[in-house]
FINU-818791 format. One line per 8 residues: number of its first residue (from 1); for each residue x, y, z of C-alpha. Coordinates in pm, 1 decimal, m for minus. Layout:
<tiros>
NUM = X:Y:Z  ...
</tiros>
This chain:
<tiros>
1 = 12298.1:10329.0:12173.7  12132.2:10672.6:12301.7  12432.3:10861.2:12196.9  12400.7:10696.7:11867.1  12007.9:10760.4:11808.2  12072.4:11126.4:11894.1  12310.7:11164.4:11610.5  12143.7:11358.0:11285.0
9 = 11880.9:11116.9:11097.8  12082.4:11098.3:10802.2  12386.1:11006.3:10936.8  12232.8:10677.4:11083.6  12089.3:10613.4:10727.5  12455.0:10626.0:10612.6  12543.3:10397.4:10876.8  12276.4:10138.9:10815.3
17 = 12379.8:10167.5:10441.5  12720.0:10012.9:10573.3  12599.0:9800.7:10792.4  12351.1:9644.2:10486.5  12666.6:9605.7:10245.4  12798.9:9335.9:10485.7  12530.5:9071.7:10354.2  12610.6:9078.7:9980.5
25 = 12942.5:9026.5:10059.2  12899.4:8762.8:10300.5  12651.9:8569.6:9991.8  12939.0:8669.7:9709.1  13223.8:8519.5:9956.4  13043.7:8203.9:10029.1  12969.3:8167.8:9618.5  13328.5:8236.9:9595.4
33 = 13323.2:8554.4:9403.7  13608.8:8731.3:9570.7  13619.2:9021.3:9357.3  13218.5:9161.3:9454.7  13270.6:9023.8:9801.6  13588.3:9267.3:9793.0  13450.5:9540.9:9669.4  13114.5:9590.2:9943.9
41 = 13390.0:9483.3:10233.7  13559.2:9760.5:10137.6  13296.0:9992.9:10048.9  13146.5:9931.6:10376.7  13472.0:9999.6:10594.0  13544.3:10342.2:10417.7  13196.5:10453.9:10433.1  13172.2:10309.0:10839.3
49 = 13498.7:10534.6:10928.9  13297.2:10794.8:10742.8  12990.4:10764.4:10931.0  13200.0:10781.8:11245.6  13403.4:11114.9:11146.6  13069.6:11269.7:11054.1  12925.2:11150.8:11380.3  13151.6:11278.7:11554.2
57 = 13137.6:11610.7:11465.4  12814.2:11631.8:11446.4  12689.7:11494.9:11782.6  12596.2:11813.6:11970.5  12374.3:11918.2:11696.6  12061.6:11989.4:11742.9  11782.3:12128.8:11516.1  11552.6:12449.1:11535.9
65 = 11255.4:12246.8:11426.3  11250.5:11869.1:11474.8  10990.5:11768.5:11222.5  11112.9:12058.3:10921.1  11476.6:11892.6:11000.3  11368.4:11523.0:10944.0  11144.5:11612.7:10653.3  11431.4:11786.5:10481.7
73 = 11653.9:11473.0:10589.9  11428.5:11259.3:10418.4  11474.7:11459.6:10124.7  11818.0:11459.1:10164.5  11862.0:11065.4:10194.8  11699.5:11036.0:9835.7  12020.5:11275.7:9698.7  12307.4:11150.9:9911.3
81 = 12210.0:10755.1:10038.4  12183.8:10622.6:9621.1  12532.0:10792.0:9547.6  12706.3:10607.6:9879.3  12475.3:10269.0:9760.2  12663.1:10270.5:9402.9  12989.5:10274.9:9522.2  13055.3:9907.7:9521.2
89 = 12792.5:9825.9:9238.1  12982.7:9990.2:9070.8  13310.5:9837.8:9164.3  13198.4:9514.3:9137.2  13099.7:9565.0:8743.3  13449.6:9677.0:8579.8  13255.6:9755.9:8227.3  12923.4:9995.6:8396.5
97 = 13004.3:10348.0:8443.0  12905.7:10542.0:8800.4  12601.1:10729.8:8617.8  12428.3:10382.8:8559.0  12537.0:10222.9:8912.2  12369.3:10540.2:9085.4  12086.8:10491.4:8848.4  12036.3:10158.6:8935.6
105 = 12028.6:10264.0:9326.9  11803.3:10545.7:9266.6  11599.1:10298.7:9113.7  11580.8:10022.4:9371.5  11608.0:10264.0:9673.3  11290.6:10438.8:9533.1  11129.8:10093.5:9499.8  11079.0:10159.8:9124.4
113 = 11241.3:9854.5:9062.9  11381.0:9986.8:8644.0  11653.6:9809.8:8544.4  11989.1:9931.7:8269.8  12072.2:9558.9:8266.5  11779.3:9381.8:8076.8  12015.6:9060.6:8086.4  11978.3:8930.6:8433.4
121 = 12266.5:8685.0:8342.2  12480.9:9021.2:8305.2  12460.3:9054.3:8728.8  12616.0:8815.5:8964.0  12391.2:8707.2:9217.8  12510.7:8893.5:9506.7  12457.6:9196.8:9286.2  12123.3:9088.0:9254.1
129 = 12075.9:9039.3:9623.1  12204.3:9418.1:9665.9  11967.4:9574.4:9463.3  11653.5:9351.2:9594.9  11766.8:9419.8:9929.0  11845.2:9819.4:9860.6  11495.2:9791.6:9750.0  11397.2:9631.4:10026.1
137 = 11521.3:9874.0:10299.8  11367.1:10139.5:10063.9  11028.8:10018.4:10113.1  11062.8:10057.2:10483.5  11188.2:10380.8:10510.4  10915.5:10516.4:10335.5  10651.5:10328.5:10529.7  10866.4:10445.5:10873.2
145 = 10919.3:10799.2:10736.7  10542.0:10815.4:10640.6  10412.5:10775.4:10983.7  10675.3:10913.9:11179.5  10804.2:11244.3:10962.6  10486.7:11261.8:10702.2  10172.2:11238.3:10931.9  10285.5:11418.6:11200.8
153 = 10321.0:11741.2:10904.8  10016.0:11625.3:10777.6  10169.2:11496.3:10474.0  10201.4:11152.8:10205.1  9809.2:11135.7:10213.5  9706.1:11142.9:10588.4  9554.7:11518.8:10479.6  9274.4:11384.2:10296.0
161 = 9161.3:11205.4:10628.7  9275.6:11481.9:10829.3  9162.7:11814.2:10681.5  9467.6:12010.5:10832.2  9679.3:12249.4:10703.2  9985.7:12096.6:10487.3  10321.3:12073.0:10625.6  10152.0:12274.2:10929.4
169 = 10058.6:11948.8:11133.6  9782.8:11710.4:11131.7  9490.6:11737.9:11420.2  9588.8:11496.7:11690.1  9941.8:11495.4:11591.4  10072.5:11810.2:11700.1  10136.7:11801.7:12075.3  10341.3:11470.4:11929.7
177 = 10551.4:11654.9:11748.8  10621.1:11927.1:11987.9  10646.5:11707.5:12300.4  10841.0:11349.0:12167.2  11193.3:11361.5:12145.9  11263.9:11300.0:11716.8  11460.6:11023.2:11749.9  11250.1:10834.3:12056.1
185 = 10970.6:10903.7:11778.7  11150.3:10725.6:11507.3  11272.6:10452.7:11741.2  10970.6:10347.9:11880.0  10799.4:10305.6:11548.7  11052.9:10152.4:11357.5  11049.0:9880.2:11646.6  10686.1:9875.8:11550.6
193 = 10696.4:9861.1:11195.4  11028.1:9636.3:11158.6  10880.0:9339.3:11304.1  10590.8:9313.9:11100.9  10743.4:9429.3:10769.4  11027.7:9151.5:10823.1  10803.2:8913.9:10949.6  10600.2:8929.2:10677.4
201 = 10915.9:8885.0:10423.9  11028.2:8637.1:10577.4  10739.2:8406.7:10590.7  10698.8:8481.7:10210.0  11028.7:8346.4:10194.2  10979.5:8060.0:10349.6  10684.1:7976.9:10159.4  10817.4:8039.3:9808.6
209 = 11102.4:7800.8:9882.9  10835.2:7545.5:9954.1  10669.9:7624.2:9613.7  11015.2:7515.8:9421.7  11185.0:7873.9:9388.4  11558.7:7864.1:9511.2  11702.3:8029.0:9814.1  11792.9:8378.8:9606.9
217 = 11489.3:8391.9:9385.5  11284.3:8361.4:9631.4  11448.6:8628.0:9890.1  11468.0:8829.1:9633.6  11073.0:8792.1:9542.8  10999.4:8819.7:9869.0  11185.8:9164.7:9964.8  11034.1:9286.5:9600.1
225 = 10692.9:9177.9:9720.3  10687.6:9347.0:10030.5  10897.3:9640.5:9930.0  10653.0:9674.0:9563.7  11022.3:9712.9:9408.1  10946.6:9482.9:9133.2  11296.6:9378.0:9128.1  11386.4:8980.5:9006.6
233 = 11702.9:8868.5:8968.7  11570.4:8579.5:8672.5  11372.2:8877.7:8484.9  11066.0:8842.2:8597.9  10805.5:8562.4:8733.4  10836.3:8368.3:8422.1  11120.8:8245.6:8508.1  11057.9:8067.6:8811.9
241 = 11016.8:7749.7:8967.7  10734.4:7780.3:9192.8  10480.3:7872.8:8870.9  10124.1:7986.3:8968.9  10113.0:7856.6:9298.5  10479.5:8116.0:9361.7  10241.2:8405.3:9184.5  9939.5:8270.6:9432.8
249 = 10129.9:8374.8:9713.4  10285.0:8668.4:9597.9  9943.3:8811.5:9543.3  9789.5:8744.2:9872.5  10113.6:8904.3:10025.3  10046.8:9211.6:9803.1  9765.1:9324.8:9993.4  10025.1:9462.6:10242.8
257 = 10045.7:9758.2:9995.1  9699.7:9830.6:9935.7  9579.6:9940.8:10294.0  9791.6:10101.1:10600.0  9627.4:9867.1:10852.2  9889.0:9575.5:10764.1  10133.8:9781.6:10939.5  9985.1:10095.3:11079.5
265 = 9660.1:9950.6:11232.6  9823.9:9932.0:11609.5  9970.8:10302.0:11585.0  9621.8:10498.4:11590.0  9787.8:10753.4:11345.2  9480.2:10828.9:11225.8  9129.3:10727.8:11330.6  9010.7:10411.1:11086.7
273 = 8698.7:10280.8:11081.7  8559.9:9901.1:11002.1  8792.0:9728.3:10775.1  8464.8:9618.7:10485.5  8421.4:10051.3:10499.8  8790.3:10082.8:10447.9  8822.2:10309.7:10144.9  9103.4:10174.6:9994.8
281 = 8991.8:9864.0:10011.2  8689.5:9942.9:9857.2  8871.5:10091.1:9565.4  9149.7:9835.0:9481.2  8842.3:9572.7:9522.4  8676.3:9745.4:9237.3  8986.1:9782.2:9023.3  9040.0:9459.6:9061.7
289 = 8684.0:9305.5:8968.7  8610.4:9540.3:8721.5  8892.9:9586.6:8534.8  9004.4:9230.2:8442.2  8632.0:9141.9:8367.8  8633.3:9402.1:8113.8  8940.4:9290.1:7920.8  8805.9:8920.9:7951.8
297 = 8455.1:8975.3:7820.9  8639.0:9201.5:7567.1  8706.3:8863.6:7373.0  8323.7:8819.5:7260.0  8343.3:9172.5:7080.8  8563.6:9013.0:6795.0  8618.5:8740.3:6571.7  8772.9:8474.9:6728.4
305 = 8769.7:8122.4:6650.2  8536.9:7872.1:6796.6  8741.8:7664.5:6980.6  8918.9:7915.5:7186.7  8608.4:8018.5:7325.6  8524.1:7633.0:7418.9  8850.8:7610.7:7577.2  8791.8:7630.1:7960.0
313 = 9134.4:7610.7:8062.1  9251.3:7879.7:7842.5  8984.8:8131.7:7916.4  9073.9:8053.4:8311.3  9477.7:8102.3:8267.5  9386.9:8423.6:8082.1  9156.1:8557.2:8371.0  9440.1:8480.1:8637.0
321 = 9711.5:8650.9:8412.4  9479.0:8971.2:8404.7  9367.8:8938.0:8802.7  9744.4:8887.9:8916.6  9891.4:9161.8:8729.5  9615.0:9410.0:8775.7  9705.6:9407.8:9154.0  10054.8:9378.7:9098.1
329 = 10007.9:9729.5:8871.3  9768.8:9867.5:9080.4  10050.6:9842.6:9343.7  10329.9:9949.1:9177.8  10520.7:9635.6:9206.0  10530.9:9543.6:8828.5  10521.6:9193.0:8828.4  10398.3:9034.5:8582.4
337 = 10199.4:8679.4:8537.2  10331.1:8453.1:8311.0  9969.1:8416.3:8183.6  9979.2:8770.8:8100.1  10059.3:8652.7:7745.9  9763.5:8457.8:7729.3  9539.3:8722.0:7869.1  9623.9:8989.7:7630.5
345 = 9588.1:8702.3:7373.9  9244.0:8637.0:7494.8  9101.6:8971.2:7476.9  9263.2:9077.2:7163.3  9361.6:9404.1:7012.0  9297.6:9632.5:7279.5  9414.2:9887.7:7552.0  9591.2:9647.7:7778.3
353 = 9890.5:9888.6:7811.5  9687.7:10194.8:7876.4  9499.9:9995.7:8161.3  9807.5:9897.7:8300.6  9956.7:10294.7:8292.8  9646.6:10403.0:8431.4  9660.6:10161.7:8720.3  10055.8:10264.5:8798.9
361 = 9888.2:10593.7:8818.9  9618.0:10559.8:9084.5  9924.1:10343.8:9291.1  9807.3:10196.6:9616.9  9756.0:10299.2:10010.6  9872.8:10577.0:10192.1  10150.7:10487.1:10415.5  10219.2:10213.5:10224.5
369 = 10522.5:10140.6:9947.5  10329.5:10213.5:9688.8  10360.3:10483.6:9486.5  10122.1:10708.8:9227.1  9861.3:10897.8:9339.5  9728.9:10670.7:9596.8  9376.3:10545.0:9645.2  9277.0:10748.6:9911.8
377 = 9251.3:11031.7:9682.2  9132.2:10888.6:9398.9  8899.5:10785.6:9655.6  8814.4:11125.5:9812.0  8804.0:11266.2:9472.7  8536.4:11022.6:9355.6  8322.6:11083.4:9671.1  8371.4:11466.8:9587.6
385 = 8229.8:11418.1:9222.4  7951.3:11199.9:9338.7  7828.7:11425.7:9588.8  7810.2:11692.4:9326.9  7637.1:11479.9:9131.3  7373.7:11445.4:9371.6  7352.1:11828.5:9430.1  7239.6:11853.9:9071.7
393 = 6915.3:11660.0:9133.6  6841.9:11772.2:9487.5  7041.6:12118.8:9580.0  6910.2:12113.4:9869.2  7014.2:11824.0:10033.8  7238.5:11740.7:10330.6  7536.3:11474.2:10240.1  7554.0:11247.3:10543.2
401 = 7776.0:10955.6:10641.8  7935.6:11136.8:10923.2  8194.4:11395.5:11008.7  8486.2:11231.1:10826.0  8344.8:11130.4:10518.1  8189.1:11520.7:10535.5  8559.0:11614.2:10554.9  8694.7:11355.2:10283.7
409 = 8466.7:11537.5:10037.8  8540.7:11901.5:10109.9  8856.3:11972.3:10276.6  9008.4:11575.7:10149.4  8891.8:11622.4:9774.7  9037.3:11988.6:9723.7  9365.5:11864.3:9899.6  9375.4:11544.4:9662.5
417 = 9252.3:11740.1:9348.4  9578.6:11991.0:9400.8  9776.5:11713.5:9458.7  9662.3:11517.5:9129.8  9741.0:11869.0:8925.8  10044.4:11921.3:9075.5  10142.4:11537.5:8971.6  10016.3:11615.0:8617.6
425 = 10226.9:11874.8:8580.6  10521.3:11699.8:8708.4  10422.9:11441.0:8408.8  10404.5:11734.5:8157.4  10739.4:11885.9:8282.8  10874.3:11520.9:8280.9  10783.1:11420.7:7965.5  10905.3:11779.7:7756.7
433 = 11250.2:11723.6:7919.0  11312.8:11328.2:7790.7  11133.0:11471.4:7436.7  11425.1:11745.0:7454.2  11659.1:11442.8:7472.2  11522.4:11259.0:7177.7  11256.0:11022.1:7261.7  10969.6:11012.5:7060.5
441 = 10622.3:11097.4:7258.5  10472.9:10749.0:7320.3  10795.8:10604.4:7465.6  10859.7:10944.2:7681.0  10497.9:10862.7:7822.5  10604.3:10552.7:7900.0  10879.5:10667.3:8067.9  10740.2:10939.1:8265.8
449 = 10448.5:10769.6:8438.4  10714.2:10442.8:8486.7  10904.0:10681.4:8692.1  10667.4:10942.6:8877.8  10454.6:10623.7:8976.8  10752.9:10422.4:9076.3  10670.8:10148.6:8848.5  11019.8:10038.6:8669.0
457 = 10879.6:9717.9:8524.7  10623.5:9923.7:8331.9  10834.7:10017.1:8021.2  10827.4:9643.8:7925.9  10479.1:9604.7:7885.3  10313.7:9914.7:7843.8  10360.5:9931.5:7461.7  10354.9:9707.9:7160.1
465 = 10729.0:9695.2:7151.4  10970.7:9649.9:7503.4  11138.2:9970.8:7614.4  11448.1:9948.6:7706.7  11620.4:10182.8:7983.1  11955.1:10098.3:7845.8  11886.2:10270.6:7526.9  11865.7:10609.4:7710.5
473 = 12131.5:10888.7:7689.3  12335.5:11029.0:7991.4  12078.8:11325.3:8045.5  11722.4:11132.0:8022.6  11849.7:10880.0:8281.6  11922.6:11176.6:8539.7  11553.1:11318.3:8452.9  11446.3:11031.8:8487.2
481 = 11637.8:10952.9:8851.7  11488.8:11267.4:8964.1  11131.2:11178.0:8905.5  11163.7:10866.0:9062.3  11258.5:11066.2:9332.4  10990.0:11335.6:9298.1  10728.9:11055.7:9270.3  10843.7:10839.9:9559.1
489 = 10873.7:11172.3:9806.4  10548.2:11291.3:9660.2  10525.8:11701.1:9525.3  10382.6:11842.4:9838.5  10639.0:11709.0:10043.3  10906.5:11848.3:9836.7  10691.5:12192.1:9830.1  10685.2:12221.9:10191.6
497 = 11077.9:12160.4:10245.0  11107.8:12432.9:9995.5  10863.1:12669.0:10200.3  10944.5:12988.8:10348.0  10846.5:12923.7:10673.2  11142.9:12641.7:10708.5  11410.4:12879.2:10596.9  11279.4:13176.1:10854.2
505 = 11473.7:13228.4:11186.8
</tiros>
């Protein structure tokens, strides 16, 4: 087992990539559906005697710098792992071609969760099972890469806390990463992280089978949940068994991907304060309150008939719908209530859509599987403007709270503020590209922040009309693969792979 954890990071990715195509065709074998229970069985043999050539030669190698190599691995795992993850999704659907199989992994692996196949009926369950659970081991490697590759670089949002230099090392962390051995780092927080994040899973497993879902709904839900994947294989919480009381527990288990502390609070990463002065928390709890209130007092401002506003039961349904999927937004995930209807119903001709792409935008926690901008900097930014704010009236103040929140405003807010431009450019550069294929500018909106937020499900409700991935050329669905990517490894993480000072002897 040492030999094994010493071999290069991405070469044990590969080999837990094998490993994981055992269990789809173990489900597709017991269903009796030879032919997909074929093709991962042999998928996963070729690509195990690969792992083991490639492990082989490469098991006296050893980096110049330990933390540069396993950021750039990371990097790497997002171009190589979803091309290796196709091979027997794609085997297993005669009539797909390889550009939408490796689409479909980008997509899961990234925990976007954006589907080609808006048929669920088109997908065997095992299939189904595969992408939830690609999806699924997604969502932990980012949370295990986070703490163990991003925060010791001072990267993926610990900066705004920290105040050190990007991709130079956070304070606190850098005798870490000089001292600890790379892949006793990684080990010893993945058997941290793993029990929890399975646990976790599991339990919401358990408990959606007691609500009425069946055995692969409900796994499914549950990896989706935890990983904020989004991925169903019945198309979406409307078509389950367990009803509110399944979308009950799905949203208390969705708090995992608001704050670190569900899984990070043991590690002392970074130094946290009392949980009610949590930032994030504060954030999401306002976003949460405020937003859905808004859209459900928005019914009084029209002309609606009498009855409907007498109708308790109505008006309640409709404030669930817009509670539920605000979180589930707000997190990425993309699921949606199956009041939803009834909410945007109840409030009318409105902005629902642009409420629901500005809340796949601000994304959840650091260190969590959430993607967009996170609400630590939205956070640090809003702390930045207020304190300005006060400045104006009395410029001669002092701005107290402490030395951390001193640091979240300054050093955290010009941090997050380069970080936000940088991801609006990445939305400008997005969007011209899918316009140069074709797409009209609403849709290519659409389409951009779906992507660069990690937020598949968010082409289906965003606008008037559904938006369908499948009706994409060749060329948009690569640009559109590669900002999943972009948005799930985050812009400054790609910037420091790509800085001199990694390529310098």
């Amino acid at each position: 087992m040492r030999r094994i954890l010493e071999l290069p990071f991405l070469v044990i990715l590969m080999g837990i990539a094998a490993c994981a195509m055992l269990l789809p065709a173990a489900h597709a074998y017991v269903h009796r559906d030879l032919a997909v229970a074929r093709a991962f069985t042999y998928a996963s043999a070729l690509l195990l005697v690969l792992v083991t050539m490639i492990g082989i030669a490469t098991a006296s190698w050893r980096p110049r710098h330990s933390g540069r190599s396993h950021l750039t691995a990371l990097c790497l795992a997002y171009a190589v792992l979803p091309v290796l993850l196709a091979v027997p999704f794609h085997e297993a659907i005669p009539d797909t071609t390889f550009l939408n199989a490796w689409f479909e992994m980008v997509s899961a692996f990234t925990t976007t969760g954006a589907t080609l196949y808006d048929d669920p009926g088109r997908l065997a369950g095992s299939l189904h099972l595969w992408r939830a659970l690609v999806g699924w081991l997604g969502g932990f490697f980012i949370l295990l890469s986070a703490v163990a590759i991003l925060a010791p670089l001072n990267l993926g949002g610990f900066e705004v806390v920290t105040g050190g230099a990007v991709g130079r090392g956070a304070v606190g962390t850098g005798q870490i990463t000089r001292i600890a051995d790379p892949s006793e780092r990684v080990t010893r927080y993945a058997l941290t992280i793993f029990p929890i994040y399975g646990g976790l899973t599991l339990v919401l497993w358990v408990l959606l089978l007691t609500a009425g879902d069946p055995g692969l709904v409900a796994l499914c839900h549950a990896m989706s949940t935890l990983s904020t994947s989004g991925i169903s294989p019945v198309g979406g919480l409307s078509g389950t068994e367990s009803g509110r009381l399944g979308e009950v527990l799905i949203f208390v288990f969705l708090g995992a991907a608001i704050t670190r502390r569900v899984f990070m609070g043991r590690l002392g990463t970074v130094a946290q304060g009392p949980i009610l002065r949590d930032p994030e928390l504060k954030m999401a709890a306002v976003c949460i309150a405020v937003l859905p209130a808004i859209q459900f007092l928005q019914h009084w401002t029209g002309s609606y008939e009498e009855d409907q506003i007498r109708n308790f039961w109505l008006a309640a349904n409709a404030f669930w719908g817009s509670i539920f999927t605000t979180l589930s937004f707000l997190t990425t995930t993309g699921f949606v209530s199956e009041d939803w209807v009834a909410a945007r119903a109840w409030a009318g001709p409105g902005s629902s859509g642009l409420i629901l792409l500005g809340l796949a935008l601000i994304g959840g926690g650091v260190a969590t599987t959430a993607g967009g901008v996170k609400l630590l900097r939205v956070y640090a930014l809003f702390k930045h403007g207020e304190r300005e704010l006060e400045r104006l009236i009395h410029p001669s103040s002092i701005g107290g709270d402490g030395p951390i929140a001193r640091r979240l405003r300054r050093e955290g807010a010009y941090v997050a503020w380069i970080f936000f431009m940088l991801f609006a450019m990445s939305i400008g550069v997005v969007m011209a590209a899918l316009t140069l294929t074709g797409l009209a500018f609403d849709p290519a909106m659409v389409f951009t922040i779906a992507a660069l937020s990690n937020t598949g499900p968010l082409a289906q409700v965003a606008s008037d009309n559904p938006l369908s991935y499948a009706i994409l050329d060749p060329l948009a669905k690569v640009i559109l693969a590669v900002a999943m990517v972009v948005g799930r490894l985050e812009t400054l993480a790609v910037l420091a792979v790509l800085a001199p000072d990694n390529w310098r002897r």
